[in-house]
N, C-alpha and C positions, 0 to 999 in steps of 0.2 A: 631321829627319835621315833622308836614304835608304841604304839600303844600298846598296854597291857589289859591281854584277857582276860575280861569277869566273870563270864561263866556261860556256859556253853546255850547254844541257842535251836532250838527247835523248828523254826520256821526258816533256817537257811540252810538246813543242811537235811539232807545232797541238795544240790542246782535243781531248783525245776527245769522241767523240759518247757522250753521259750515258743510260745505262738508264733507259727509262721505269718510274716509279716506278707500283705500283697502288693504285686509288683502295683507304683498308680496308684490312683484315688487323689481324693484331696488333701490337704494339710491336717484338715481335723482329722478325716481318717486315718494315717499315718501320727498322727500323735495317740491315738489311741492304743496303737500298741507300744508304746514304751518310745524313749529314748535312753542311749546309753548312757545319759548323766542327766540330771532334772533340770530345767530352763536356770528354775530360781527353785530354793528352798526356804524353807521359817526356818530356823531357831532359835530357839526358847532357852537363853542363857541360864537363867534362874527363872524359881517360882517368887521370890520374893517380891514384896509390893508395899509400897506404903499407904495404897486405895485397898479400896476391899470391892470395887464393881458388881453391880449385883446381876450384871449378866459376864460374865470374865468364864468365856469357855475351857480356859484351863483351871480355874477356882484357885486362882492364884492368891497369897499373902505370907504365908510362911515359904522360906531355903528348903531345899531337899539334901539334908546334908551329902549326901554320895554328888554334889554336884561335880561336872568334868571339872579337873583341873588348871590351871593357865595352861602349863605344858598338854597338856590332853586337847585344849581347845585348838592350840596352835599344830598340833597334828592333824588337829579334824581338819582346819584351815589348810594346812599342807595338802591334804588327800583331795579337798575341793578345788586345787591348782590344779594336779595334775589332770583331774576327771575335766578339768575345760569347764566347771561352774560359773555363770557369768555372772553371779550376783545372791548373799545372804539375807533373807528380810529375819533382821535380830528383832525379837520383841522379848514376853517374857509371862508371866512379872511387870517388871519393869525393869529392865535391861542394864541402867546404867547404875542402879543403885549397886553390883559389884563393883569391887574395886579393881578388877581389871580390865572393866569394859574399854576406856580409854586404848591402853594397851593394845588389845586383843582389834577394837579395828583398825589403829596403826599397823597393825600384823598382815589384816586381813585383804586391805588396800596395799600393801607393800607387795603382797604377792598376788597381784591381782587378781582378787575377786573383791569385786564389791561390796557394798553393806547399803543398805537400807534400814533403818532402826526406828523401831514404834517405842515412841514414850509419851508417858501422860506429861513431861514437860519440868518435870521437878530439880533437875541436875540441870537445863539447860538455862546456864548461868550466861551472862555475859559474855567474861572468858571463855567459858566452852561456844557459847555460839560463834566470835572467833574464829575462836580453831577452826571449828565444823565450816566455817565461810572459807577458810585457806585449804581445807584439803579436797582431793579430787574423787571421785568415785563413792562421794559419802550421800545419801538420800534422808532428810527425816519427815520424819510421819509421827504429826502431834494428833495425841485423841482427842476427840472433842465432839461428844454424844445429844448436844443442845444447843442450838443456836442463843440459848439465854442459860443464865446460872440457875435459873428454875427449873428447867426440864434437863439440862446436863447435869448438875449435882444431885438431882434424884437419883439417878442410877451409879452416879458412878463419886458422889461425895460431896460433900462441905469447901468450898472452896480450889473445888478441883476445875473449874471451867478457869477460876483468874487466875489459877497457876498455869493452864495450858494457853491463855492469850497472854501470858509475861511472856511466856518461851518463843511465842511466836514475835512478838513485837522486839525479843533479842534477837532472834535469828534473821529479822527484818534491817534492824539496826546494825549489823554487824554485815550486812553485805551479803547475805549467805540468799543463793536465789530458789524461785520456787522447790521452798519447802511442801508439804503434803498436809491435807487437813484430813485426816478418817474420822470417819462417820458414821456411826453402826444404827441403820435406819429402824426405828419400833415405833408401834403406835402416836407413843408422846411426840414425835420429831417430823415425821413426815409431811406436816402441815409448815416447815422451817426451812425449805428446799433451799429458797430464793436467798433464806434469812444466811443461812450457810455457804452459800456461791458469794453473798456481798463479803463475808468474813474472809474470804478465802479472796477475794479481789482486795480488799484493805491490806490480807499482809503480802500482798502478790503469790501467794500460795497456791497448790491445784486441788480443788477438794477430790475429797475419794470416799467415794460409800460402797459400805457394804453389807452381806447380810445379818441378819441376828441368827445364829444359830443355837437350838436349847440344846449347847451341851455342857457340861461344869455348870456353874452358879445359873448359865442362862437356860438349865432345866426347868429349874424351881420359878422364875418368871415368866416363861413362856408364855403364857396364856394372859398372863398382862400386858408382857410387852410388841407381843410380832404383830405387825401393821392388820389391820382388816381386809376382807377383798374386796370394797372399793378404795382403801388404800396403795395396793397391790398396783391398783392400773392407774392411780397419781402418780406413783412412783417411775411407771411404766410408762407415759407421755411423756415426763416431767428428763427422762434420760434419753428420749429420742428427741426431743426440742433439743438438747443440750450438747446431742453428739459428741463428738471427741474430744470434749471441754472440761468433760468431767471422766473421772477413773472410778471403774467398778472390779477390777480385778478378777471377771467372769463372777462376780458372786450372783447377778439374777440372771444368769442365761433359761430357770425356770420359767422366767415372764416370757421369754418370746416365742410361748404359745400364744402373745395378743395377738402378734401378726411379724413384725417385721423386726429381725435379729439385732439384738443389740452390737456393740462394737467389742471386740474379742473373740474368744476363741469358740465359747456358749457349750462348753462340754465341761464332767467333770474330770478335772486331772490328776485325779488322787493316784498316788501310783505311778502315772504314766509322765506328768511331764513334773510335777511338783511333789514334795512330801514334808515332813516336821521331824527336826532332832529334837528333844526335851532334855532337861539338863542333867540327865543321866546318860545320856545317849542312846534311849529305846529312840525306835525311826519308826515315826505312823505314817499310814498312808496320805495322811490330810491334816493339814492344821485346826481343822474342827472337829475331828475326830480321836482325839485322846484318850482310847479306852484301849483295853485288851483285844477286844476282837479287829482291830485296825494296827495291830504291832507287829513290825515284819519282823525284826532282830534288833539286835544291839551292836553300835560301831566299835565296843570295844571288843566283840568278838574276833576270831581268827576272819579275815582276810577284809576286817574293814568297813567304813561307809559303801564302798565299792560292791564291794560282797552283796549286802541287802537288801540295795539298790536294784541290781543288774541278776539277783538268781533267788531272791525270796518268795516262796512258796505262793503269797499273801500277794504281790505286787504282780506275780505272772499271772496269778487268776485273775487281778483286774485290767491286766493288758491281754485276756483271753476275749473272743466276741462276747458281747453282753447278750441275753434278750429280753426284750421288751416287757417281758413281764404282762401285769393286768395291764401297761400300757401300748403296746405292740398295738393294737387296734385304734388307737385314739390318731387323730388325724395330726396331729400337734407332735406326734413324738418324735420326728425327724429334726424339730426345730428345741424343742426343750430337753430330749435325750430323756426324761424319765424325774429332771429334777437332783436334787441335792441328797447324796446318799447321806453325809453326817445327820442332815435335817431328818430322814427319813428314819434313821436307827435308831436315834434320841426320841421321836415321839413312839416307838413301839411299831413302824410300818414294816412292812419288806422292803428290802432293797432295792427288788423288783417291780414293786409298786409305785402307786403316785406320791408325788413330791406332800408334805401336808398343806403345804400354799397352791395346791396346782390350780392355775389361773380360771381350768375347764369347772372347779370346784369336786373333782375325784378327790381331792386330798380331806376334802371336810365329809365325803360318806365314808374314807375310809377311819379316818379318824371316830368316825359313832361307833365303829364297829370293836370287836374283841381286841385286843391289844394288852402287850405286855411292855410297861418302861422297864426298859434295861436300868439298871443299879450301877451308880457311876465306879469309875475302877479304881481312880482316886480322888483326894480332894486335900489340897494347901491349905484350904482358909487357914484365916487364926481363928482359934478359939473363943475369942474373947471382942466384944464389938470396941473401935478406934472412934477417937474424934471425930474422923471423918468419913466414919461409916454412911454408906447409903440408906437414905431414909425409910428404901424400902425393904432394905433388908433387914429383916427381923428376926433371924434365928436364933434357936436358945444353943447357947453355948455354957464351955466347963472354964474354970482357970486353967490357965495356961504354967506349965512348970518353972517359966524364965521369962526374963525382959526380951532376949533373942527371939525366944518361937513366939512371943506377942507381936512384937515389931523388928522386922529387920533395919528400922533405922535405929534400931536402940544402941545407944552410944554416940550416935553424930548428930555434929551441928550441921542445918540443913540451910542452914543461911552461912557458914563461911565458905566464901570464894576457895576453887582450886586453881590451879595451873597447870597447864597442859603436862598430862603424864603423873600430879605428883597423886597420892594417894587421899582418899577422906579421911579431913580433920577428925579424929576420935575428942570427943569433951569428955572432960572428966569423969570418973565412975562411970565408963562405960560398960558392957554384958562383960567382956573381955573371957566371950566362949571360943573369939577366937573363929564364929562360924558368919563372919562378912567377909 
């Protein structure tokens, strides 16, 4: 099966000319210029969501109708065999509210690439955790923004902390082992380190924190939610006490301008070792970075995931040497690299520039200074606020034309049991658009 062409792409064609790579160095430096297939990649099955988060960097809650197809998906999956992919982090949305997500990691484990799947916990039923216990190569990663229903259903809903401790105490119950706790550190939480290690020792889970980045809905909260800068350096003790025990997925290699490198790789690898499909199949360089100006091409173009990867315009210039920037001079840059580009575009910084967290505090003069926020390039939400809206999101919103683009559960019962592989129960007088 090939995939079909949707329309022609600007940023893959012709092949950039590839940075020469030098003989030696260390590992980070040799990842810096690229590899010919990414370690691990995100993809973003759907935007659909049944939360509305009110930092959710892709601004997820409505489908995108042009979503890939099953057949489409399982080509993507074919081409991530041959490239030697070792492993998919599916999130979304919320991932498994399509109805072939089941499916689609059966697929993706049969031909061995991995999966890794972020969900706030809402499918994972009994019977699914189960399953998820009997098969191999499967990782899940429940959300879970507050060590209490208080400071995690602010952000991220009504009742969404007890839905992501059921998941976990199923996935507990069913045998399934160290499952994943994430953790998106702000303000409100950072004072909950300990609170969140006990949670994650109760269901034998490994927590994993990572950063807030303002981009999607977590623009609009920024300034409420990202930690302080004596927060910054709690967080920064708090993960070298902790060493290997806990997972950051390189999200603060910005902090180890305090002193002493955190455990990972402490560079950005947008581009170079990691990137994001979105359920269209545009490929950005970064899973925080969801705009236009981070779009290499699209996998249904002529020659592929492969193609945009390995010759895009976008992905060669960030596997070209960097420099330093206004940072080049700062004594710390060898160890922080400059900080978090997504962070740095979403507040209006250069790229070049300091991180807006930089620990030296460059990032809070640049931040006084002239700046332009960039204007996001999309945005899912729904239109219209849900039951279990976040309390602090307060946007004004229009009606919505249908049951479908208000909620993508519209039509399911979310308490009937499924069975491995079979499809979700439709109740009665459902949207029946036809677009779940």
């Amino acid at each position: 099966m090939t995939l079909t062409p949707a329309r022609p792409s600007a940023r893959t064609a012709p092949p950039a000319a590839r940075p020469e790579r030098p003989q030696g160095g260390t590992l980070v430096e040799q990842f810096e210029f690229g590899l010919d297939a990414p370690i691990c990649l995100t993809w973003e099955l759907t935007y659909a969501c049944n939360l509305a988060c009110a930092h959710c960097l892709s601004s997820s809650g409505k489908r995108d109708p042009r979503e890939l197809s099953t057949e489409q998906c399982e080509a993507v999956i074919d081409e991530l065999q041959r490239m030697q992919v070792f492993y998919v982090n599916i999130g979304g949305g919320e991932p498994t509210i399509r109805p072939d997500f089941w499916h689609l990691l059966e697929y993706a484990v049969d031909h061995q690439v991995g999966v890794k799947f972020s969900t706030n916990g809402v499918r994972i039923t009994p019977e699914r955790a189960r399953f998820l216990a009997s098969t191999d190569y499967v990782d899940v990663q429940i959300s879970l923004d507050g060590a209490t229903a208080e400071v995690n259903d602010y952000v991220r809903g009504p009742g969404s902390f007890d839905t992501a401790l059921t998941a976990l105490q199923n996935l507990q119950d069913a045998g399934f082992e160290d499952a994943k706790i994430s953790v998106v550190c702000t303000r409100q939480n950072i004072g909950q380190l300990d609170d969140f290690k006990a949670i994650a020792d109760r269901f034998g889970a490994t927590l994993r924190l990572t950063r807030l980045r303002p981009s999607g809905r977590g623009a609009d909260v920024w300034d409420e939610l990202h930690p302080l800068p004596e927060q910054q350096r709690v967080l920064y003790d708090w993960l070298v006490a902790h060493g290997e025990g806990v997972l950051t997925g390189d999200s603060f290699f910005h902090l180890a301008a305090f002193g002493e490198a955190l455990p990972g790789l402490n560079l950005c690898g947008a581009g170079r070792v990691v990137c994001l499909i979105d359920p269209v199949g545009d490929v950005y360089a970064c899973p925080f970075a969801i705009h236009d100006n981070f779009l290499a091409g699209n996998l249904l173009d002529e020659g592929g995931f492969q193609r945009v990867w390995q010759d895009s315009e976008l992905f060669t210039d960030l596997r070209s040497p960097q420099t330093g920037g206004a940072c080049a001079s700062c004594s710390a840059y060898d160890a922080c690299r400059g900080g978090c580009m997504a962070a740095k575009f979403f507040t209006g910084l250069p790229l070049d520039g300091p991180d807006p967290e930089c620990v030296k505090g460059n990032g809070e003069l640049a931040l006084a200074g002239a700046r332009t926020i960039p204007a996001p390039s999309q945005d899912h939400s729904r239109t219209m606020p849900t039951r279990n809206q976040p309390v602090m999101l307060t946007l004004q919103r229009t009606p919505s034309m249908s049951a479908c683009a208000e909620s993508p559960l519209a039509g399911f019962d979310p308490v009937s049991p499924m069975g491995d592989g079979a499809a979700p129960v439709v109740a009665s007088g459902g949207c029946g658009c036809g677009g779940h």
